[in-house]
N, C-alpha and C positions, 0 to 999 in steps of 0.2 A: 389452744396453742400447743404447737411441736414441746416437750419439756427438754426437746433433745438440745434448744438454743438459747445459751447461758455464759452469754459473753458479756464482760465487763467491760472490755474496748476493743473498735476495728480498727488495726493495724494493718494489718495486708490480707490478701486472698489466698496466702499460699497457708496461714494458721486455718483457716477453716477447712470443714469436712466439706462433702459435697451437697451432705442434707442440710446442713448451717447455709449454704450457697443459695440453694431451694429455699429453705425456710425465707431467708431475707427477700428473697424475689415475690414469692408469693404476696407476704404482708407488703411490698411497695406496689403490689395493683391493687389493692386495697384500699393505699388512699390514692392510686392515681385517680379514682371519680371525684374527688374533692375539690380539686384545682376546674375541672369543670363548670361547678356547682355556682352560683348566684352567691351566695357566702361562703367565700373560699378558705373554713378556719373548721377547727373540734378544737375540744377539751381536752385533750389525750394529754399535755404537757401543759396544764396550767397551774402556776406557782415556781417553774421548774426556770432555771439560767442556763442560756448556753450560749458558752462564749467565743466566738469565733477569731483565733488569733493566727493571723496572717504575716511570714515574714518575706514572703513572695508577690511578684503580683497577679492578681485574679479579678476576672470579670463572673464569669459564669460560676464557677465552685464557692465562691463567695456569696455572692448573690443568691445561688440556689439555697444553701445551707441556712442564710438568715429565713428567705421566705419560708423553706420548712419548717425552723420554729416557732413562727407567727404564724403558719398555718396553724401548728398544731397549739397555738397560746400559749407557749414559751415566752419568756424574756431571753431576744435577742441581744448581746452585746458585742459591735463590731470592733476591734484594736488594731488600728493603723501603727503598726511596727516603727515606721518613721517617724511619729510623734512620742510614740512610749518611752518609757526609759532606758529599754533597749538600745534608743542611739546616743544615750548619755553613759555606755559602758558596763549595763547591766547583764547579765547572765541567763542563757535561758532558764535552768535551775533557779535559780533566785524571781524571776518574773514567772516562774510556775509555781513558787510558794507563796509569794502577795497573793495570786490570783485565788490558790487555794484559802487563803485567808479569809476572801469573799463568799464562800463556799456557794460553788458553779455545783452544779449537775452535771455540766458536759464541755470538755474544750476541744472545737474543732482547730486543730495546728495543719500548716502547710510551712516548711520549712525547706530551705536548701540543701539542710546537708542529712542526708541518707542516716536513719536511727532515730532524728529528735522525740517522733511521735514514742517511741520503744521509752526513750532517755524519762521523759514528761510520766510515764504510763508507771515508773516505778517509785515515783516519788508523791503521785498525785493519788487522791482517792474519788475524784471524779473521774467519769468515762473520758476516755482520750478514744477521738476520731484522727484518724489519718487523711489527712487532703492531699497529700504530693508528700513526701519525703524524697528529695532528691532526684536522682533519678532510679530510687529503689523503688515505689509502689502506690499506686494511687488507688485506693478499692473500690471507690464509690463511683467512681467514672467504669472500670468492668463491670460495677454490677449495672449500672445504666445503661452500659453498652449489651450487656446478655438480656436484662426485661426490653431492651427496642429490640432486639433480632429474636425475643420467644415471642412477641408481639406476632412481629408479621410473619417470621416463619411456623410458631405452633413448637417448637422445640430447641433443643440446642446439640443435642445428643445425632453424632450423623451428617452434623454440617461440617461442608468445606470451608474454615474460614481462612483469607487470606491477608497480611497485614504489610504494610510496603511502607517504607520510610526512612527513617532514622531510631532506629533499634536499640540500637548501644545507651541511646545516653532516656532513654523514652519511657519513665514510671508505668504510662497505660500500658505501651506492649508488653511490660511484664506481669501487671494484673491479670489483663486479660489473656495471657495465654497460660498464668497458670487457673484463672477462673474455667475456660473453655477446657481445656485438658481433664479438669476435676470431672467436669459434664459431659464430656464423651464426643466432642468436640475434634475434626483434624486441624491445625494449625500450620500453615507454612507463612515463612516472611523471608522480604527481600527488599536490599537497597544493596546502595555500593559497598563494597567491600571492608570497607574502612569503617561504616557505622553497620555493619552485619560480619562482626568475628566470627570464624571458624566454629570457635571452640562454645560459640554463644548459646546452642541448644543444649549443649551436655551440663552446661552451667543454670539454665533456668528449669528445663522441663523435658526430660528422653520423650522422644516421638516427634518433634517440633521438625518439619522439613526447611533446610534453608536453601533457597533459591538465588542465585546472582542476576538475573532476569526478571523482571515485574509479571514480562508477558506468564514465564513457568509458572510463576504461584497463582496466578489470576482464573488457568487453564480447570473450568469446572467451578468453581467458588461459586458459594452459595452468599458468601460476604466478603468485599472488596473493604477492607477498613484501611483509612492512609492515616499517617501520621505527619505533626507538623516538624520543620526543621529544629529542633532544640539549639537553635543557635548561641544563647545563651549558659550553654553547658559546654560548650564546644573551646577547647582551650588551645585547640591548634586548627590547621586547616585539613578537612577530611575529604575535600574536593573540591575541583580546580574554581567553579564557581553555580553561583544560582541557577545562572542561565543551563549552563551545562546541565547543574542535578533537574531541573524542568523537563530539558531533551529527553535524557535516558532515565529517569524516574519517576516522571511527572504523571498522572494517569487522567489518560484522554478516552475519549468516545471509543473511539478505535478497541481499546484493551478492553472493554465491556464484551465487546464480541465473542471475546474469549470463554466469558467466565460463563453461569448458567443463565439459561432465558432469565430467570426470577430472582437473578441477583441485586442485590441491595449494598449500594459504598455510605458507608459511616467514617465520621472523621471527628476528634474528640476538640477540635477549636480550639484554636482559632485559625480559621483558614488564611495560607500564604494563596492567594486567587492567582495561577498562572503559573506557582511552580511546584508543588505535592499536587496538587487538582486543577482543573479546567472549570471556568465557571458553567461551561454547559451540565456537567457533571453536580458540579454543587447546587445547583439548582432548577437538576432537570428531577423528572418523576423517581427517577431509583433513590435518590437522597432520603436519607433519615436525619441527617445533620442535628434537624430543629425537634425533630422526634425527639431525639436524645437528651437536649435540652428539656425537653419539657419531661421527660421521664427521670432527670435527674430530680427534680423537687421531690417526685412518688419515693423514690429510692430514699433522697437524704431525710427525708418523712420518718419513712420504715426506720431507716439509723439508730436516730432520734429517739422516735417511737421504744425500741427495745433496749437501748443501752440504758437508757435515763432512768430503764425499772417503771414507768408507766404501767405495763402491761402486767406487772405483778397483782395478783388477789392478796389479801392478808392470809392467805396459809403459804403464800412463799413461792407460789405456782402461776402460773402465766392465766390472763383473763380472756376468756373466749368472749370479752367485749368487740376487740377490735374491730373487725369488720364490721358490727352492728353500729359502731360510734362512727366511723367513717363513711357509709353507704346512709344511715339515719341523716348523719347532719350533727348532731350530738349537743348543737346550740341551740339558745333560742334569740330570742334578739336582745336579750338583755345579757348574752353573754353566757350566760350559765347552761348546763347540760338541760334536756326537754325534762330527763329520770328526774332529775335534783330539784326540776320547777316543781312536778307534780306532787314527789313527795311532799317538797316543803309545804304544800296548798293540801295536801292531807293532813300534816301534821298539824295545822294551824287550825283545820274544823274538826279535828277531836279533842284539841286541848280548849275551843272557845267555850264560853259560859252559854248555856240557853239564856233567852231571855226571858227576863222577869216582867211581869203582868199588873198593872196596879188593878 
C-alpha cells in the first residue's frame, strides 16, 4: 500500500492531493468484485463500529455506507436524528461526546449546515466521514462519480466534463470539480444565471468554464453530469418555475447530439424525471445513473477500509493484504478469515498429544 495515504478523516476533496485521490480510487476497485461475489462480506473491519449519524434525509448515501460496513464486518449503527436527543434540544457537540463515549471507529455525519463534519473532526478521536455538509462538499459521491467515468472511459485525465444544474447551492458539483481539476480533467457547468454566479469559478476552482447555455458546455463532452434541483436549500425563488427550468435546462435527446459520440450522462440522485432529465435519457444506454450506485458501496468500502486503520500491519505501515482479502473472499462460512481457519487447525495438531498405546 501507497504509505503516501494517511488520513485520519474525509472531509472534502479539496484537502487531498491527487495521489490520496488515485490512491482511494484504486483500493475502491478492489472491493468492487465483492459485492459481486456469492457471499457479499471480508474481514477487513471486523470488531470495528461505525456509526452512521444522519441529520438530513437519505436513501442512497445511507444505505450504501451501512451495506459497506457489513460488507466489510463492521458493526453498523444507524441514528435517526428525529428520534435522538437531538430533537429534545441536544447539541451537536454534546451528541458527538456521548457517542465518543461508545468508543466508534468511524462516524459517518450528513448534516445541513456547511463545517459540522470539520466541527465533529476536532473534538472526536474517531475518523469522521463527510456525507453532505451543506451545500459545501460531499466526497464520496466525486469519488463515485470519477471510479464510474475511469470505468468506462480508462481515465480521467483529458476528459470533457460537463455539469448543468443547480450549482450554487450543490455539495457534488463542488467535489467533483475540485476532484476532476486535481486529475486533469476540463470542467464547464451551466444553468440559470441565478444558481451559476459570475464570480462562482474564481471562488471554487481557476479553469472552470461557465456557460449560460446547456447546449455551450455539452459541445464535445465526454461526460454530461445533471444535477438535481436543490430545492430545499433554495430560500428564495431563483426561477420563474419548474416547468420553465425543464424548457431551458432540462437535458433531452436532442442535447446528446452535441456532446461526443461516446458520451456518458451521470446524475447523483435522485432523479426529478421530466425537469433536470428526460426519462428517455435516464434510462436509455448512455446512463450510468445505477453504475454509480452500485460503485458507491466499492468506494464507501475503500472509506471504511483505510480510515478505520484496518489496513495497518503492526509496524505502523499499510498491509499489502488488501486486494488479497477482497479478490480471495477472506471468509469461510463460519465467518472467520480461510488464513486464521488454517492456522488455527495447525496450531491445534502441534500442540495435540500422540496417542498412547496400551
Amino acid at each position: 500500500m501507497s504509505a503516501q495515504f494517511s488520513l485520519k478523516h474525509l472531509l472534502g476533496i479539496r484537502e487531498l492531493s491527487a495521489d490520496q485521490i488515485v490512491h482511494l480510487l484504486d483500493t475502491s476497485e478492489t472491493f468492487r468484485d465483492v459485492s459481486k461475489r456469492e457471499i457479499k462480506k471480508v474481514p477487513a473491519l471486523r470488531g470495528r463500529t461505525v456509526i452512521n449519524l444522519f441529520f438530513e434525509p437519505s436513501t442512497r448515501t445511507r444505505t450504501s455506507f451501512e451495506i459497506a460496513a457489513k460488507r466489510l464486518s463492521a458493526d453498523a449503527v444507524n441514528i435517526s436524528v428525529s428520534t435522538s436527543s437531538v430533537s429534545k434540544g441536544e447539541t451537536l457537540l454534546d451528541t458527538a461526546r456521548n457517542l465518543e463515549a461508545m468508543a466508534p471507529d468511524c462516524i459517518v455525519i450528513r448534516h445541513s449546515s456547511a463545517g459540522a463534519p470539520y466541527h465533529l473532526a476536532r473534538v472526536c478521536s474517531a475518523s469522521i466521514v463527510n456525507a453532505g455538509d451543506g451545500a459545501h462538499e460531499h466526497p464520496t459521491q466525486a469519488l463515485l462519480d470519477a471510479l464510474t467515468i475511469r470505468e468506462h472511459k480508462g481515465r480521467l485525465e483529458g476528459l470533457r466534463v460537463a455539469i448543468i444544474g443547480d450549482i450554487l447551492h450543490s455539495r457534488v458539483a463542488r467535489s467533483n470539480i475540485y476532484l476532476l481539476s486535481k486529475l486533469g480533467a476540463s470542467v464547464s457547468v451551466a444553468g440559470p444565471g441565478t444558481l451559476v454566479p459570475a464570480e462562482f469559478a474564481g471562488l471554487i476552482e481557476q479553469g472552470v468554464r461557465l456557460e449560460r447555455r446547456i447546449e455551450d458546455a455539452i459541445v464535445d463532452a465526454d461526460v454530461v453530469m445533471i444535477l438535481r434541483m436543490q430545492r430545499e436549500r433554495q430560500t428564495e425563488a431563483f426561477f420563474p418555475s419548474m416547468r420553465e427550468y425543464a424548457v431551458h435546462y432540462g437535458l433531452h435527446l436532442n442535447h446528446l447530439d452535441l456532446a461526443a459520440k461516446d458520451a456518458i450522462v451521470m446524475h447523483p440522485g435522485p432523479i426529478n424525471r421530466g425537469i433536470e432529465v428526460s426519462s428517455e435519457i435516464a434510462d436509455g444506454g448512455r446512463s450510468l445513473i445505477l453504475d454509480q450506485v452500485t460503485n458507491g458501496v466499492a468506494v464507501r468500502m475503500a472509506v471504511l477500509y483505510l480510515l478505520a486503520g484496518a489496513g495497518k500491519n503492526q509496524n505502523g505501515g499499510k498491509s499489502k493484504q488488501i486486494g488479497k482479502t477482497a479478490r480471495s473472499g477472506g471468509a469461510t462460512g463460519n465467518g472467520g478469515s480461510s488464513e486464521a481457519h488454517t492456522e488455527g487447525r495447525s496450531r491445534r495438531t502441534r500442540n495435540s498429544k500422540p496417542e498412547t498405546r496400551n
